[in-house]
PyMOL Python script that loads the backbone (N, CA, C, O; Angstrom):
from pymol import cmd

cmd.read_pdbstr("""\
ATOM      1  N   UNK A   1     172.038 202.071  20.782  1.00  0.00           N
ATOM      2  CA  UNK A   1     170.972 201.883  19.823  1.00  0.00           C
ATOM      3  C   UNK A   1     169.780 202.715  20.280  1.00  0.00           C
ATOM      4  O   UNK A   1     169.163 202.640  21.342  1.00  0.00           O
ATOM      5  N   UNK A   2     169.622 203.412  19.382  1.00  0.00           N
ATOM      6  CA  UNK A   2     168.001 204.180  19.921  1.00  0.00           C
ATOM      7  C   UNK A   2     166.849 204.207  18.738  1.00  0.00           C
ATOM      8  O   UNK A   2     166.788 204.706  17.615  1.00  0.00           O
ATOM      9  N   UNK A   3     165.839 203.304  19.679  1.00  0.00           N
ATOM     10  CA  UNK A   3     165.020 202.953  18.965  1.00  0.00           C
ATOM     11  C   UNK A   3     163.381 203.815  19.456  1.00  0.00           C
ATOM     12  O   UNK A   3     163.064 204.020  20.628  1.00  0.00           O
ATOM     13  N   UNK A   4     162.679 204.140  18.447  1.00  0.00           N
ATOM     14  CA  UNK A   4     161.429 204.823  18.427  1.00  0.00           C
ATOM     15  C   UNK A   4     160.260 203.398  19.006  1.00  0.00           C
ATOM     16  O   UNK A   4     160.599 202.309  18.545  1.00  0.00           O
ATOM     17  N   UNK A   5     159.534 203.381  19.536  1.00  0.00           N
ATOM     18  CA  UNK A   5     158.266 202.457  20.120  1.00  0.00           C
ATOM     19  C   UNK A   5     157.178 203.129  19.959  1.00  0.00           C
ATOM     20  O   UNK A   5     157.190 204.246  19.441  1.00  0.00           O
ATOM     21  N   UNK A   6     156.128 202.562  20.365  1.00  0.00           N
ATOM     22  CA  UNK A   6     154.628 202.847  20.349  1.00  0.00           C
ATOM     23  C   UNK A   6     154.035 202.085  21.806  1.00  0.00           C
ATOM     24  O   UNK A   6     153.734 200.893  21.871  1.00  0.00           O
ATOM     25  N   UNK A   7     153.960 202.952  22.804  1.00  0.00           N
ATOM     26  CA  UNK A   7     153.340 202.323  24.107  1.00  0.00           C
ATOM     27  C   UNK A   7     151.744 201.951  23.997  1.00  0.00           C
ATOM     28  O   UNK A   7     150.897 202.502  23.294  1.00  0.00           O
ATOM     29  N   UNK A   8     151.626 201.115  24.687  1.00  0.00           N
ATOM     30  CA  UNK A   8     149.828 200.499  24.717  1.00  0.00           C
ATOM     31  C   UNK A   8     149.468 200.365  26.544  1.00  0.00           C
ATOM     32  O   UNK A   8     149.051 199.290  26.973  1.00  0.00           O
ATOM     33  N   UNK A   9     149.655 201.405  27.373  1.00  0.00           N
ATOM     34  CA  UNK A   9     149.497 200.854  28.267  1.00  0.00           C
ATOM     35  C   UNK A   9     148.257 200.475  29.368  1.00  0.00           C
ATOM     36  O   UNK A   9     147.149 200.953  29.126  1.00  0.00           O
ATOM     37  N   UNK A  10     148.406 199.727  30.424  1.00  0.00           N
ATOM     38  CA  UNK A  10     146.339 199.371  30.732  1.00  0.00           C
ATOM     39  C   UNK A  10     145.676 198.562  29.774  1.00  0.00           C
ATOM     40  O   UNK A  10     144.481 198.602  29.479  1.00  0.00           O
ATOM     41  N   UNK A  11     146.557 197.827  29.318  1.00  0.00           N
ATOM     42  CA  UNK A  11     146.330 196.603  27.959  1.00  0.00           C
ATOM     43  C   UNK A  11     146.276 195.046  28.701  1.00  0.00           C
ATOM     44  O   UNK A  11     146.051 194.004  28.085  1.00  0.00           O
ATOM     45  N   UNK A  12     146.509 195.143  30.008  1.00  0.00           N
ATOM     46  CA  UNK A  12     146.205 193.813  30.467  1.00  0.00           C
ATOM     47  C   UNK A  12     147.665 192.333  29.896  1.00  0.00           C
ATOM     48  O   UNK A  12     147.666 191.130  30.159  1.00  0.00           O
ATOM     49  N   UNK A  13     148.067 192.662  29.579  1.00  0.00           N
ATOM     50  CA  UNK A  13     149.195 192.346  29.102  1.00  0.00           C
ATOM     51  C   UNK A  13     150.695 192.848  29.064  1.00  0.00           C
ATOM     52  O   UNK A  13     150.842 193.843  28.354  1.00  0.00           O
ATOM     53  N   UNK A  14     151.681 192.437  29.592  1.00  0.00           N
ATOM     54  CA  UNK A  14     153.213 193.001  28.987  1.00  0.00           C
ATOM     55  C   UNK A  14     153.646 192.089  27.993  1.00  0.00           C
ATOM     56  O   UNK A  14     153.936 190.907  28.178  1.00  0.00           O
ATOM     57  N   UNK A  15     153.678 192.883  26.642  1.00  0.00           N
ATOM     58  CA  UNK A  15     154.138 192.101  25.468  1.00  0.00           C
ATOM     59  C   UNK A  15     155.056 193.003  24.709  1.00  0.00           C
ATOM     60  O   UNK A  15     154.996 194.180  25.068  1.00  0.00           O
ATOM     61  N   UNK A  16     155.791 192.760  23.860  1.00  0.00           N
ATOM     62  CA  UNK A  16     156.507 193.658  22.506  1.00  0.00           C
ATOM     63  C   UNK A  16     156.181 192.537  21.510  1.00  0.00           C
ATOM     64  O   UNK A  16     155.909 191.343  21.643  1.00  0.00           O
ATOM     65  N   UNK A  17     156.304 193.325  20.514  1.00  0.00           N
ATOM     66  CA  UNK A  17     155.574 193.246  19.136  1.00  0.00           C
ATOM     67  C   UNK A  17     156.495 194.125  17.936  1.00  0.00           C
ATOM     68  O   UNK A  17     156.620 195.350  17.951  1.00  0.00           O
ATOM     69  N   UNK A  18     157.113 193.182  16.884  1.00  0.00           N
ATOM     70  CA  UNK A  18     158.083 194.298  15.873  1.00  0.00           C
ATOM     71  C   UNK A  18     157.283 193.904  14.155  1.00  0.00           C
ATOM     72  O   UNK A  18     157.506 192.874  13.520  1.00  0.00           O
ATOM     73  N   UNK A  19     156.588 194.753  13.829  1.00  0.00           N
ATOM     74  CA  UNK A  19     155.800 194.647  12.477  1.00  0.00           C
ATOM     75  C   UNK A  19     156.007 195.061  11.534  1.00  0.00           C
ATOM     76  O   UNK A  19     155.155 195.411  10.718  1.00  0.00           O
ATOM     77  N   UNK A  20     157.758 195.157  11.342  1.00  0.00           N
ATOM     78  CA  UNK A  20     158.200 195.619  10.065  1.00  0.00           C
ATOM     79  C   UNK A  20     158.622 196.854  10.389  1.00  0.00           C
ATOM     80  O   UNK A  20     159.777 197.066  10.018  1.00  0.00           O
ATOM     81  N   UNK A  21     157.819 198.216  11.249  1.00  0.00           N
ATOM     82  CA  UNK A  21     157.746 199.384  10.903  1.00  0.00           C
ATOM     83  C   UNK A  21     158.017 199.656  12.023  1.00  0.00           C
ATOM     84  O   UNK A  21     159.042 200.338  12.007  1.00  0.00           O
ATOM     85  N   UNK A  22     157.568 199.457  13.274  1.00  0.00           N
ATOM     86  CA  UNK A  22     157.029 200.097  14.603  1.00  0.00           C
ATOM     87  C   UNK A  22     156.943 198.958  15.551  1.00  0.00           C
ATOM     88  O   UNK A  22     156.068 198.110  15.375  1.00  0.00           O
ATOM     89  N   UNK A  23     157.808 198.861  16.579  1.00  0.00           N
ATOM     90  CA  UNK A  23     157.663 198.320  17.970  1.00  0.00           C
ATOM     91  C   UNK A  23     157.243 199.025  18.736  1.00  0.00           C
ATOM     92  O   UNK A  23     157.458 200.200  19.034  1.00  0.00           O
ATOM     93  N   UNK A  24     156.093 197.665  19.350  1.00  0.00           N
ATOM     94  CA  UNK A  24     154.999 197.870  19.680  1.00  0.00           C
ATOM     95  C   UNK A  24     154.848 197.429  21.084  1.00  0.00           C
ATOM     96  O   UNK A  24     154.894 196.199  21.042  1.00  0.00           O
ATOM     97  N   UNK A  25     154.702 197.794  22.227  1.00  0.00           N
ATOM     98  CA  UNK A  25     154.980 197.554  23.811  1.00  0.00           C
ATOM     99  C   UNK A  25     153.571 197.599  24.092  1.00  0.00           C
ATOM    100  O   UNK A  25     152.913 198.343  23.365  1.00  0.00           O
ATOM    101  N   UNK A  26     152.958 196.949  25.008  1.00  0.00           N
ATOM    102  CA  UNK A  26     151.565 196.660  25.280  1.00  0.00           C
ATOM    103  C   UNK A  26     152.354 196.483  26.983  1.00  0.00           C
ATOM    104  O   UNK A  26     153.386 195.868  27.251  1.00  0.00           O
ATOM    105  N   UNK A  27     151.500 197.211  27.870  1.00  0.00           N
ATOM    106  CA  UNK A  27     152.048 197.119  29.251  1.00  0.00           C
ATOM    107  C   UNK A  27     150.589 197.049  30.424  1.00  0.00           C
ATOM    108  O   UNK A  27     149.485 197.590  30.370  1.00  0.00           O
ATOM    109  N   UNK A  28     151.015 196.424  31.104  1.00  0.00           N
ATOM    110  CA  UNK A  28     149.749 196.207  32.133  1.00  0.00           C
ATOM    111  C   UNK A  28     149.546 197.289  32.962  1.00  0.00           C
ATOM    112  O   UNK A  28     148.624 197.349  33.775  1.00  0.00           O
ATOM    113  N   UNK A  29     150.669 198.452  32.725  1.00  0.00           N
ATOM    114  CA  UNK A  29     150.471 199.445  34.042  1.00  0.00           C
ATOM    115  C   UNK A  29     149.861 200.493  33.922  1.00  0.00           C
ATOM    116  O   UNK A  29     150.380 201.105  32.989  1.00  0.00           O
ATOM    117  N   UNK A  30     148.965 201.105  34.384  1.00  0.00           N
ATOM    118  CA  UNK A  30     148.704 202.611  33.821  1.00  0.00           C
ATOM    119  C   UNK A  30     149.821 203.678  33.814  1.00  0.00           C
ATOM    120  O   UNK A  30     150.896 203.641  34.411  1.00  0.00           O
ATOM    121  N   UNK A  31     149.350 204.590  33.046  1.00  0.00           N
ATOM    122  CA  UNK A  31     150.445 205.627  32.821  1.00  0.00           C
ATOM    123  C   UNK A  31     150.484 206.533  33.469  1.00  0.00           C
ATOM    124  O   UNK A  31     150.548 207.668  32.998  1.00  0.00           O
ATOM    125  N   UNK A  32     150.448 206.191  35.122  1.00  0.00           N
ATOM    126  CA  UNK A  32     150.176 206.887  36.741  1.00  0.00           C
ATOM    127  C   UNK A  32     151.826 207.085  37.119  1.00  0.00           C
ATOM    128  O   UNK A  32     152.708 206.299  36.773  1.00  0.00           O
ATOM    129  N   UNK A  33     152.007 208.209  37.839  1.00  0.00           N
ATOM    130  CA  UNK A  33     153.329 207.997  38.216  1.00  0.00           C
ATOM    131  C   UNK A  33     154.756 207.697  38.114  1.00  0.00           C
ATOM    132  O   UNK A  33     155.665 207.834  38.932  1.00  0.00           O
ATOM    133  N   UNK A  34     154.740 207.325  37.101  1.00  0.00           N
ATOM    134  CA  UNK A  34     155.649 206.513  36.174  1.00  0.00           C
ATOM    135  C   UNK A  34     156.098 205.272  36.215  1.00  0.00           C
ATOM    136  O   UNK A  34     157.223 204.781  36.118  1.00  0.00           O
ATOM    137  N   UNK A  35     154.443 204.605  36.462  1.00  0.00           N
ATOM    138  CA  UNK A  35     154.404 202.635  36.795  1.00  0.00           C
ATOM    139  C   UNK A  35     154.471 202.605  35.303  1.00  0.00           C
ATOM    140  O   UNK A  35     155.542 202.000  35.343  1.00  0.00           O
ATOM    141  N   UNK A  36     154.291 202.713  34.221  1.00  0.00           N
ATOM    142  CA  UNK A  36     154.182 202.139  33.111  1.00  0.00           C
ATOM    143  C   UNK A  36     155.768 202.634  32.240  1.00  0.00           C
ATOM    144  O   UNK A  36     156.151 201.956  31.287  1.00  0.00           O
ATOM    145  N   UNK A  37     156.406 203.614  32.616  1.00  0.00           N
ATOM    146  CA  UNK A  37     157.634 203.973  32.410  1.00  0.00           C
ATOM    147  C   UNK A  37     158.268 202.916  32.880  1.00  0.00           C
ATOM    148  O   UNK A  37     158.866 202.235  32.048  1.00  0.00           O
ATOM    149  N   UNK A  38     158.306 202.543  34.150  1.00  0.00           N
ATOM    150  CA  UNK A  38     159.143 201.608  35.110  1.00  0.00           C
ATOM    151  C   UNK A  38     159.123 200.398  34.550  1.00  0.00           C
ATOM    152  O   UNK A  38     159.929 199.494  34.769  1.00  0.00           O
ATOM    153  N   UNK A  39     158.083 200.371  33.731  1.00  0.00           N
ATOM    154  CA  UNK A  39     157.532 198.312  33.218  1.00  0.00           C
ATOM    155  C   UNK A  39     158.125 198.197  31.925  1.00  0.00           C
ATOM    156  O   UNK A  39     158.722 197.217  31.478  1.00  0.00           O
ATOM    157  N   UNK A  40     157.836 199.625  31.197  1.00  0.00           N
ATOM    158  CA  UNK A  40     158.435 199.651  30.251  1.00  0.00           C
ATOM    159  C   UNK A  40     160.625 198.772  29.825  1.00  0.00           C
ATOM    160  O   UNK A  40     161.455 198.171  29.144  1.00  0.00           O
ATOM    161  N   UNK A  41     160.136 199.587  31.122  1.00  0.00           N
ATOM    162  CA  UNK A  41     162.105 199.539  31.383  1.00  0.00           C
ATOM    163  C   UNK A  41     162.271 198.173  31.236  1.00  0.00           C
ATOM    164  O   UNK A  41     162.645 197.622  30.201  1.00  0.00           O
ATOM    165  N   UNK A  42     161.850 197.360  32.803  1.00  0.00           N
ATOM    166  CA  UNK A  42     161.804 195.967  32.882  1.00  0.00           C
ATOM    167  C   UNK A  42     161.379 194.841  32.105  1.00  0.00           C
ATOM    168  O   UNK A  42     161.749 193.699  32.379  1.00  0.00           O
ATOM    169  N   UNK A  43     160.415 195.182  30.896  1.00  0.00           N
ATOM    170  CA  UNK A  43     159.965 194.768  30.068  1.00  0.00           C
ATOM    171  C   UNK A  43     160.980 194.537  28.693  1.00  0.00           C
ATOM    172  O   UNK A  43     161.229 193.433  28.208  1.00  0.00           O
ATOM    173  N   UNK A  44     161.300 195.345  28.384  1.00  0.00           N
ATOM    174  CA  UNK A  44     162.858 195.599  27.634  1.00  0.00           C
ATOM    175  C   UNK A  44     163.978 195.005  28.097  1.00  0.00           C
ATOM    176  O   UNK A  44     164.476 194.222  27.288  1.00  0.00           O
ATOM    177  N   UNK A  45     164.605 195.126  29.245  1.00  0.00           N
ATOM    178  CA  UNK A  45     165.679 194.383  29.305  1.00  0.00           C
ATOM    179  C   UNK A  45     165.415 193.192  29.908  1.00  0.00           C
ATOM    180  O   UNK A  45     166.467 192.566  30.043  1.00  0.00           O
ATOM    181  N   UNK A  46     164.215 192.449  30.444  1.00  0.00           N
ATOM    182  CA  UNK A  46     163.787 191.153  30.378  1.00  0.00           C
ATOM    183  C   UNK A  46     163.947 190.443  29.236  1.00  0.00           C
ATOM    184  O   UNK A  46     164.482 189.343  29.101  1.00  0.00           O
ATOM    185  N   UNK A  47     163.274 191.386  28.139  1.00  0.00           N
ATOM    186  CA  UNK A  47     163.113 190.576  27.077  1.00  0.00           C
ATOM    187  C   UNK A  47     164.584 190.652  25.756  1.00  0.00           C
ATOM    188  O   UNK A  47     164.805 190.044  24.709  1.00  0.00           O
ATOM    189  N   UNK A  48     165.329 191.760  26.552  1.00  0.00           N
ATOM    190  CA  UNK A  48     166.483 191.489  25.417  1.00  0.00           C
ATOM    191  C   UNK A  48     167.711 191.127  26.538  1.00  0.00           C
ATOM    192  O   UNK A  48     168.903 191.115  26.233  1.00  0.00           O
ATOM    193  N   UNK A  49     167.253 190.873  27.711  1.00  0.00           N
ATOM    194  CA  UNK A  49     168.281 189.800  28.444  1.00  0.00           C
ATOM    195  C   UNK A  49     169.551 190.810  28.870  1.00  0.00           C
ATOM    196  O   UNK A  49     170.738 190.559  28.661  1.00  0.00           O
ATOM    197  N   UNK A  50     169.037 191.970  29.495  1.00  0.00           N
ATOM    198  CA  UNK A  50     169.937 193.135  29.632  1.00  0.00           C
ATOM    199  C   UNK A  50     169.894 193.740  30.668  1.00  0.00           C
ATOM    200  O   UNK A  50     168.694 193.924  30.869  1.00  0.00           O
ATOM    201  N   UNK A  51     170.779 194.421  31.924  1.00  0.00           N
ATOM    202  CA  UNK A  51     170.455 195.035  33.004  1.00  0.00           C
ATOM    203  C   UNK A  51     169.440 196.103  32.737  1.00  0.00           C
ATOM    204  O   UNK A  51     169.646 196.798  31.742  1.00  0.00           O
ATOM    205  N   UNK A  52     168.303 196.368  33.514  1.00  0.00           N
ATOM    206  CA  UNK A  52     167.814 197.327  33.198  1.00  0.00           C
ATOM    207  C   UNK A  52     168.534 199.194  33.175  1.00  0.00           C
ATOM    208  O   UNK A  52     167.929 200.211  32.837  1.00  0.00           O
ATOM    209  N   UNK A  53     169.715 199.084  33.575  1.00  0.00           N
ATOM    210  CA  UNK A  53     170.469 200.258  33.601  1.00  0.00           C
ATOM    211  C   UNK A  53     171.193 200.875  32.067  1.00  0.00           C
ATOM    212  O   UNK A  53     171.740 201.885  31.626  1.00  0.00           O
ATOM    213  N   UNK A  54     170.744 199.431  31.621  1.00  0.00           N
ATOM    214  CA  UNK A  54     171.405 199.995  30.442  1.00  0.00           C
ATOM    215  C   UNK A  54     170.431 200.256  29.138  1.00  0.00           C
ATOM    216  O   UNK A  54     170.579 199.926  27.961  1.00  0.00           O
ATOM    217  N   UNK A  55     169.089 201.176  29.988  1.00  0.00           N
ATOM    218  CA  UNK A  55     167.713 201.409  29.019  1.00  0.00           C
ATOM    219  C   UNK A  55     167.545 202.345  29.326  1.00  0.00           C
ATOM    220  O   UNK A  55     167.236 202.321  30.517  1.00  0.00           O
ATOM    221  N   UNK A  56     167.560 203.494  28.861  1.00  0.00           N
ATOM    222  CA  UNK A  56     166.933 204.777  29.369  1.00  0.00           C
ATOM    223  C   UNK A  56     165.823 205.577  28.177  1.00  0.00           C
ATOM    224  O   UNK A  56     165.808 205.245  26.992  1.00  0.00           O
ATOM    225  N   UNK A  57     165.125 206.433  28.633  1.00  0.00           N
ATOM    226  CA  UNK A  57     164.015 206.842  28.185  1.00  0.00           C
ATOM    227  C   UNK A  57     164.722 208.317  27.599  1.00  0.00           C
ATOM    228  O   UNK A  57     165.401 208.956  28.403  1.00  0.00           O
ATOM    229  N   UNK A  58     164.576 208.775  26.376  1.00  0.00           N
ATOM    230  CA  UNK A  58     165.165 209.878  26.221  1.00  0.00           C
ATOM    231  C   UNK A  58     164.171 210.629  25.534  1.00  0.00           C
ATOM    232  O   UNK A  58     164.482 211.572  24.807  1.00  0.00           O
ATOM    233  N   UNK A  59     163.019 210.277  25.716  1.00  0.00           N
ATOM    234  CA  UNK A  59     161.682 211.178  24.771  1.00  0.00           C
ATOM    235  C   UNK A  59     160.549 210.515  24.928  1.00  0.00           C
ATOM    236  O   UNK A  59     160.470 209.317  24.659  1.00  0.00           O
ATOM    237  N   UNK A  60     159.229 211.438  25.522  1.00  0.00           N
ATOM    238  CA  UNK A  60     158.155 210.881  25.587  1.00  0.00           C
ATOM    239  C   UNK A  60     158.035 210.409  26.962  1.00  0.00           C
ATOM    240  O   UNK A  60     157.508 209.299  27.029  1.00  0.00           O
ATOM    241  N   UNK A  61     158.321 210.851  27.915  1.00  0.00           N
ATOM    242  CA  UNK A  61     157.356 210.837  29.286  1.00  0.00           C
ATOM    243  C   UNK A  61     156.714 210.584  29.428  1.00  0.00           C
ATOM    244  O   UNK A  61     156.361 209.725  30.237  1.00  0.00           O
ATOM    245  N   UNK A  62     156.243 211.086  28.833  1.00  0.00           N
ATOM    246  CA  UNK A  62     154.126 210.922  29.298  1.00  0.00           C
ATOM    247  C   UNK A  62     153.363 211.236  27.857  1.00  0.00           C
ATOM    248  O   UNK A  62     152.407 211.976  27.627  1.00  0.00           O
ATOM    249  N   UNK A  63     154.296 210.233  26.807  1.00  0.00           N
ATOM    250  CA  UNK A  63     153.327 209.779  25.694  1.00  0.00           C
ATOM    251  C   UNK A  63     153.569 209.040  25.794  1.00  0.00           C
ATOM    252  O   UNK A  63     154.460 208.720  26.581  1.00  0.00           O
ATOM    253  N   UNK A  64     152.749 208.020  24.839  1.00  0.00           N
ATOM    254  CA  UNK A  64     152.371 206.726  24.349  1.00  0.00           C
ATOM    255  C   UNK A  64     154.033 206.465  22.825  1.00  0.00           C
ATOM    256  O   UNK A  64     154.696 205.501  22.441  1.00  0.00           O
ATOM    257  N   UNK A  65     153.997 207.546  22.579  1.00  0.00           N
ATOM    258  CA  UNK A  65     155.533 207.894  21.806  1.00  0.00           C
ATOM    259  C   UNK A  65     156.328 207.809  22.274  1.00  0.00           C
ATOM    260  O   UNK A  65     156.592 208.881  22.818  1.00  0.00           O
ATOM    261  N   UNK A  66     157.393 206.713  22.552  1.00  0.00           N
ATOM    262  CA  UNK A  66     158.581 206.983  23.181  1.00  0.00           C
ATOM    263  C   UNK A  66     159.997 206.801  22.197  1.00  0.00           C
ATOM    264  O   UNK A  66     160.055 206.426  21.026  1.00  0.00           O
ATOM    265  N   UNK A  67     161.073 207.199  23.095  1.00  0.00           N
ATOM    266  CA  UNK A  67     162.462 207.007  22.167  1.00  0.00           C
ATOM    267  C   UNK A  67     163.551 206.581  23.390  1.00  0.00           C
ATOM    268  O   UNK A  67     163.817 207.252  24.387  1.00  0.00           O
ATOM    269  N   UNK A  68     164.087 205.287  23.019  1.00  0.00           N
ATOM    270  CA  UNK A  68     164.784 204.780  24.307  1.00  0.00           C
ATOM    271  C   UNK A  68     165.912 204.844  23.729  1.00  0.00           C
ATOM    272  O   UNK A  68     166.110 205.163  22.557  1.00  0.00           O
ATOM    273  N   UNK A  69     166.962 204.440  24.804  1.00  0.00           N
ATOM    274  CA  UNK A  69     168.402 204.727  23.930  1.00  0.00           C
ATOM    275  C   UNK A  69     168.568 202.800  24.855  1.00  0.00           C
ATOM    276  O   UNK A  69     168.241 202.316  25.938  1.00  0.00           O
ATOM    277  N   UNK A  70     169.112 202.419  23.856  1.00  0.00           N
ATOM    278  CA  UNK A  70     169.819 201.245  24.913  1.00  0.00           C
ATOM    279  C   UNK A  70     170.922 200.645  24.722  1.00  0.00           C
ATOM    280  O   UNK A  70     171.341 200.458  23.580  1.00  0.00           O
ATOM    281  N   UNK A  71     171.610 200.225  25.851  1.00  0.00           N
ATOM    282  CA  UNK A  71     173.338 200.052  25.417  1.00  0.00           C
ATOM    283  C   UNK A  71     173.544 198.800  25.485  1.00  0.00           C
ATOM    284  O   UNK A  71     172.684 198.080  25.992  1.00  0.00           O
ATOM    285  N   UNK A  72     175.102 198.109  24.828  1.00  0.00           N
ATOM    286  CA  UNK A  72     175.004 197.235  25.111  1.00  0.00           C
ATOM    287  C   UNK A  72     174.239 196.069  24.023  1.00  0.00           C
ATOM    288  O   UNK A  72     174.390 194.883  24.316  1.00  0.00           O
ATOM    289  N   UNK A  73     173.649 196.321  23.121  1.00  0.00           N
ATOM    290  CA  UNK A  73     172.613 195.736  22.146  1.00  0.00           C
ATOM    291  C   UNK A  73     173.063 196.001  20.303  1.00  0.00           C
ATOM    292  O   UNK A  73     173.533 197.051  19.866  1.00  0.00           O
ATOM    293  N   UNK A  74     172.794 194.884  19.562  1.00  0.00           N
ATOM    294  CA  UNK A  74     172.795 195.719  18.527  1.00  0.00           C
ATOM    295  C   UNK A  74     171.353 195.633  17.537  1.00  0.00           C
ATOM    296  O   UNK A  74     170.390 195.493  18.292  1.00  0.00           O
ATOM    297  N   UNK A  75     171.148 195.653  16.843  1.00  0.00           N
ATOM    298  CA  UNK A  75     169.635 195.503  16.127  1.00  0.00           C
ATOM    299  C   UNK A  75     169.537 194.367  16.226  1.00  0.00           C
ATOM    300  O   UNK A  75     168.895 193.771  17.091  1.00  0.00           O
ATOM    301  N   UNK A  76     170.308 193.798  15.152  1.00  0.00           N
ATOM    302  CA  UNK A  76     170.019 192.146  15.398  1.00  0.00           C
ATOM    303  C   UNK A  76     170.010 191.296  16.330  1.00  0.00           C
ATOM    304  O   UNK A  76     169.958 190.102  16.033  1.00  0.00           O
ATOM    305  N   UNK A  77     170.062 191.742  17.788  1.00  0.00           N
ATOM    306  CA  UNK A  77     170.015 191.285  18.706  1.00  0.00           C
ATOM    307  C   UNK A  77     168.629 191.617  18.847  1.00  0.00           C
ATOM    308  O   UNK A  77     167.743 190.801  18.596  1.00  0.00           O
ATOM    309  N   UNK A  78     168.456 192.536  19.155  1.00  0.00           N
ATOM    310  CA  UNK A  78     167.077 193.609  19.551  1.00  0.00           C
ATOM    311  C   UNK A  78     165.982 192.485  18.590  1.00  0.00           C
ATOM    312  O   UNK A  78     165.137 191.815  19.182  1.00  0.00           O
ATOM    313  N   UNK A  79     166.162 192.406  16.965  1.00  0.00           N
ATOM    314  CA  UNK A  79     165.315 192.018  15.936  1.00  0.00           C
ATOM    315  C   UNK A  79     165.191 190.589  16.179  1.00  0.00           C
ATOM    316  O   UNK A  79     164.229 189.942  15.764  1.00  0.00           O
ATOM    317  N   UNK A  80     166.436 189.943  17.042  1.00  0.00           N
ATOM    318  CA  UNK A  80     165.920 188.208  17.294  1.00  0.00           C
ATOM    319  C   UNK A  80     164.989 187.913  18.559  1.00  0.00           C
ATOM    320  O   UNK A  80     164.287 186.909  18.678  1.00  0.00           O
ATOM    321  N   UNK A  81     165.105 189.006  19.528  1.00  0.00           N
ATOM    322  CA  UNK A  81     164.933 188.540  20.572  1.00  0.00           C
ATOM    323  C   UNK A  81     163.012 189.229  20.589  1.00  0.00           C
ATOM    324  O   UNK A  81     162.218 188.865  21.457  1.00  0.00           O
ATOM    325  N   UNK A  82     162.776 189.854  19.875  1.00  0.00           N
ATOM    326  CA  UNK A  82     161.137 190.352  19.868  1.00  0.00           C
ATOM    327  C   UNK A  82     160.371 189.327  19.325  1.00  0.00           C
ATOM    328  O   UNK A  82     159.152 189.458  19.217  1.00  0.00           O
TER     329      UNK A  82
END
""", "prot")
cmd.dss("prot")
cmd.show_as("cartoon", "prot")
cmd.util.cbc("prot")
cmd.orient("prot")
């Protein structure tokens, strides 16, 4: 499944957020080094109950734009668990 997001990070919060259009990741880490990549990760398969190995980042490094691929999941999994 590869899904498009919208990062928020240095938001004081790790949350996801799905508003019809655009999931929405709010992360506590700055976007230093790749601490907010890394939270990103853990943040995701925390919240859809998934090894984090099976999340990878395939666009958007070092934007606030990202595109993850993740395995293992299907929407409606993804759409209950946000």
């Amino acid at each position: 499944m590869r899904l498009s997001l919208s990062v928020i990070p240095k938001s004081g919060r790790s949350e996801l957020k799905f508003d019809g259009k655009t999931i929405k990741v709010w992360l506590k880490s700055a976007p230093e080094d790749g601490k907010a990549n890394d939270e990103l990760v853990r943040t995701l398969a925390d919240k859809l109950s998934i090894p984090k190995k099976y999340i990878r980042i395939v666009r958007g490094f070092s934007s606030r734009k990202k595109v993850v691929d993740i395995l293992g999941v299907t929407w409606k999994e993804i759409e209950k668990n946000l």
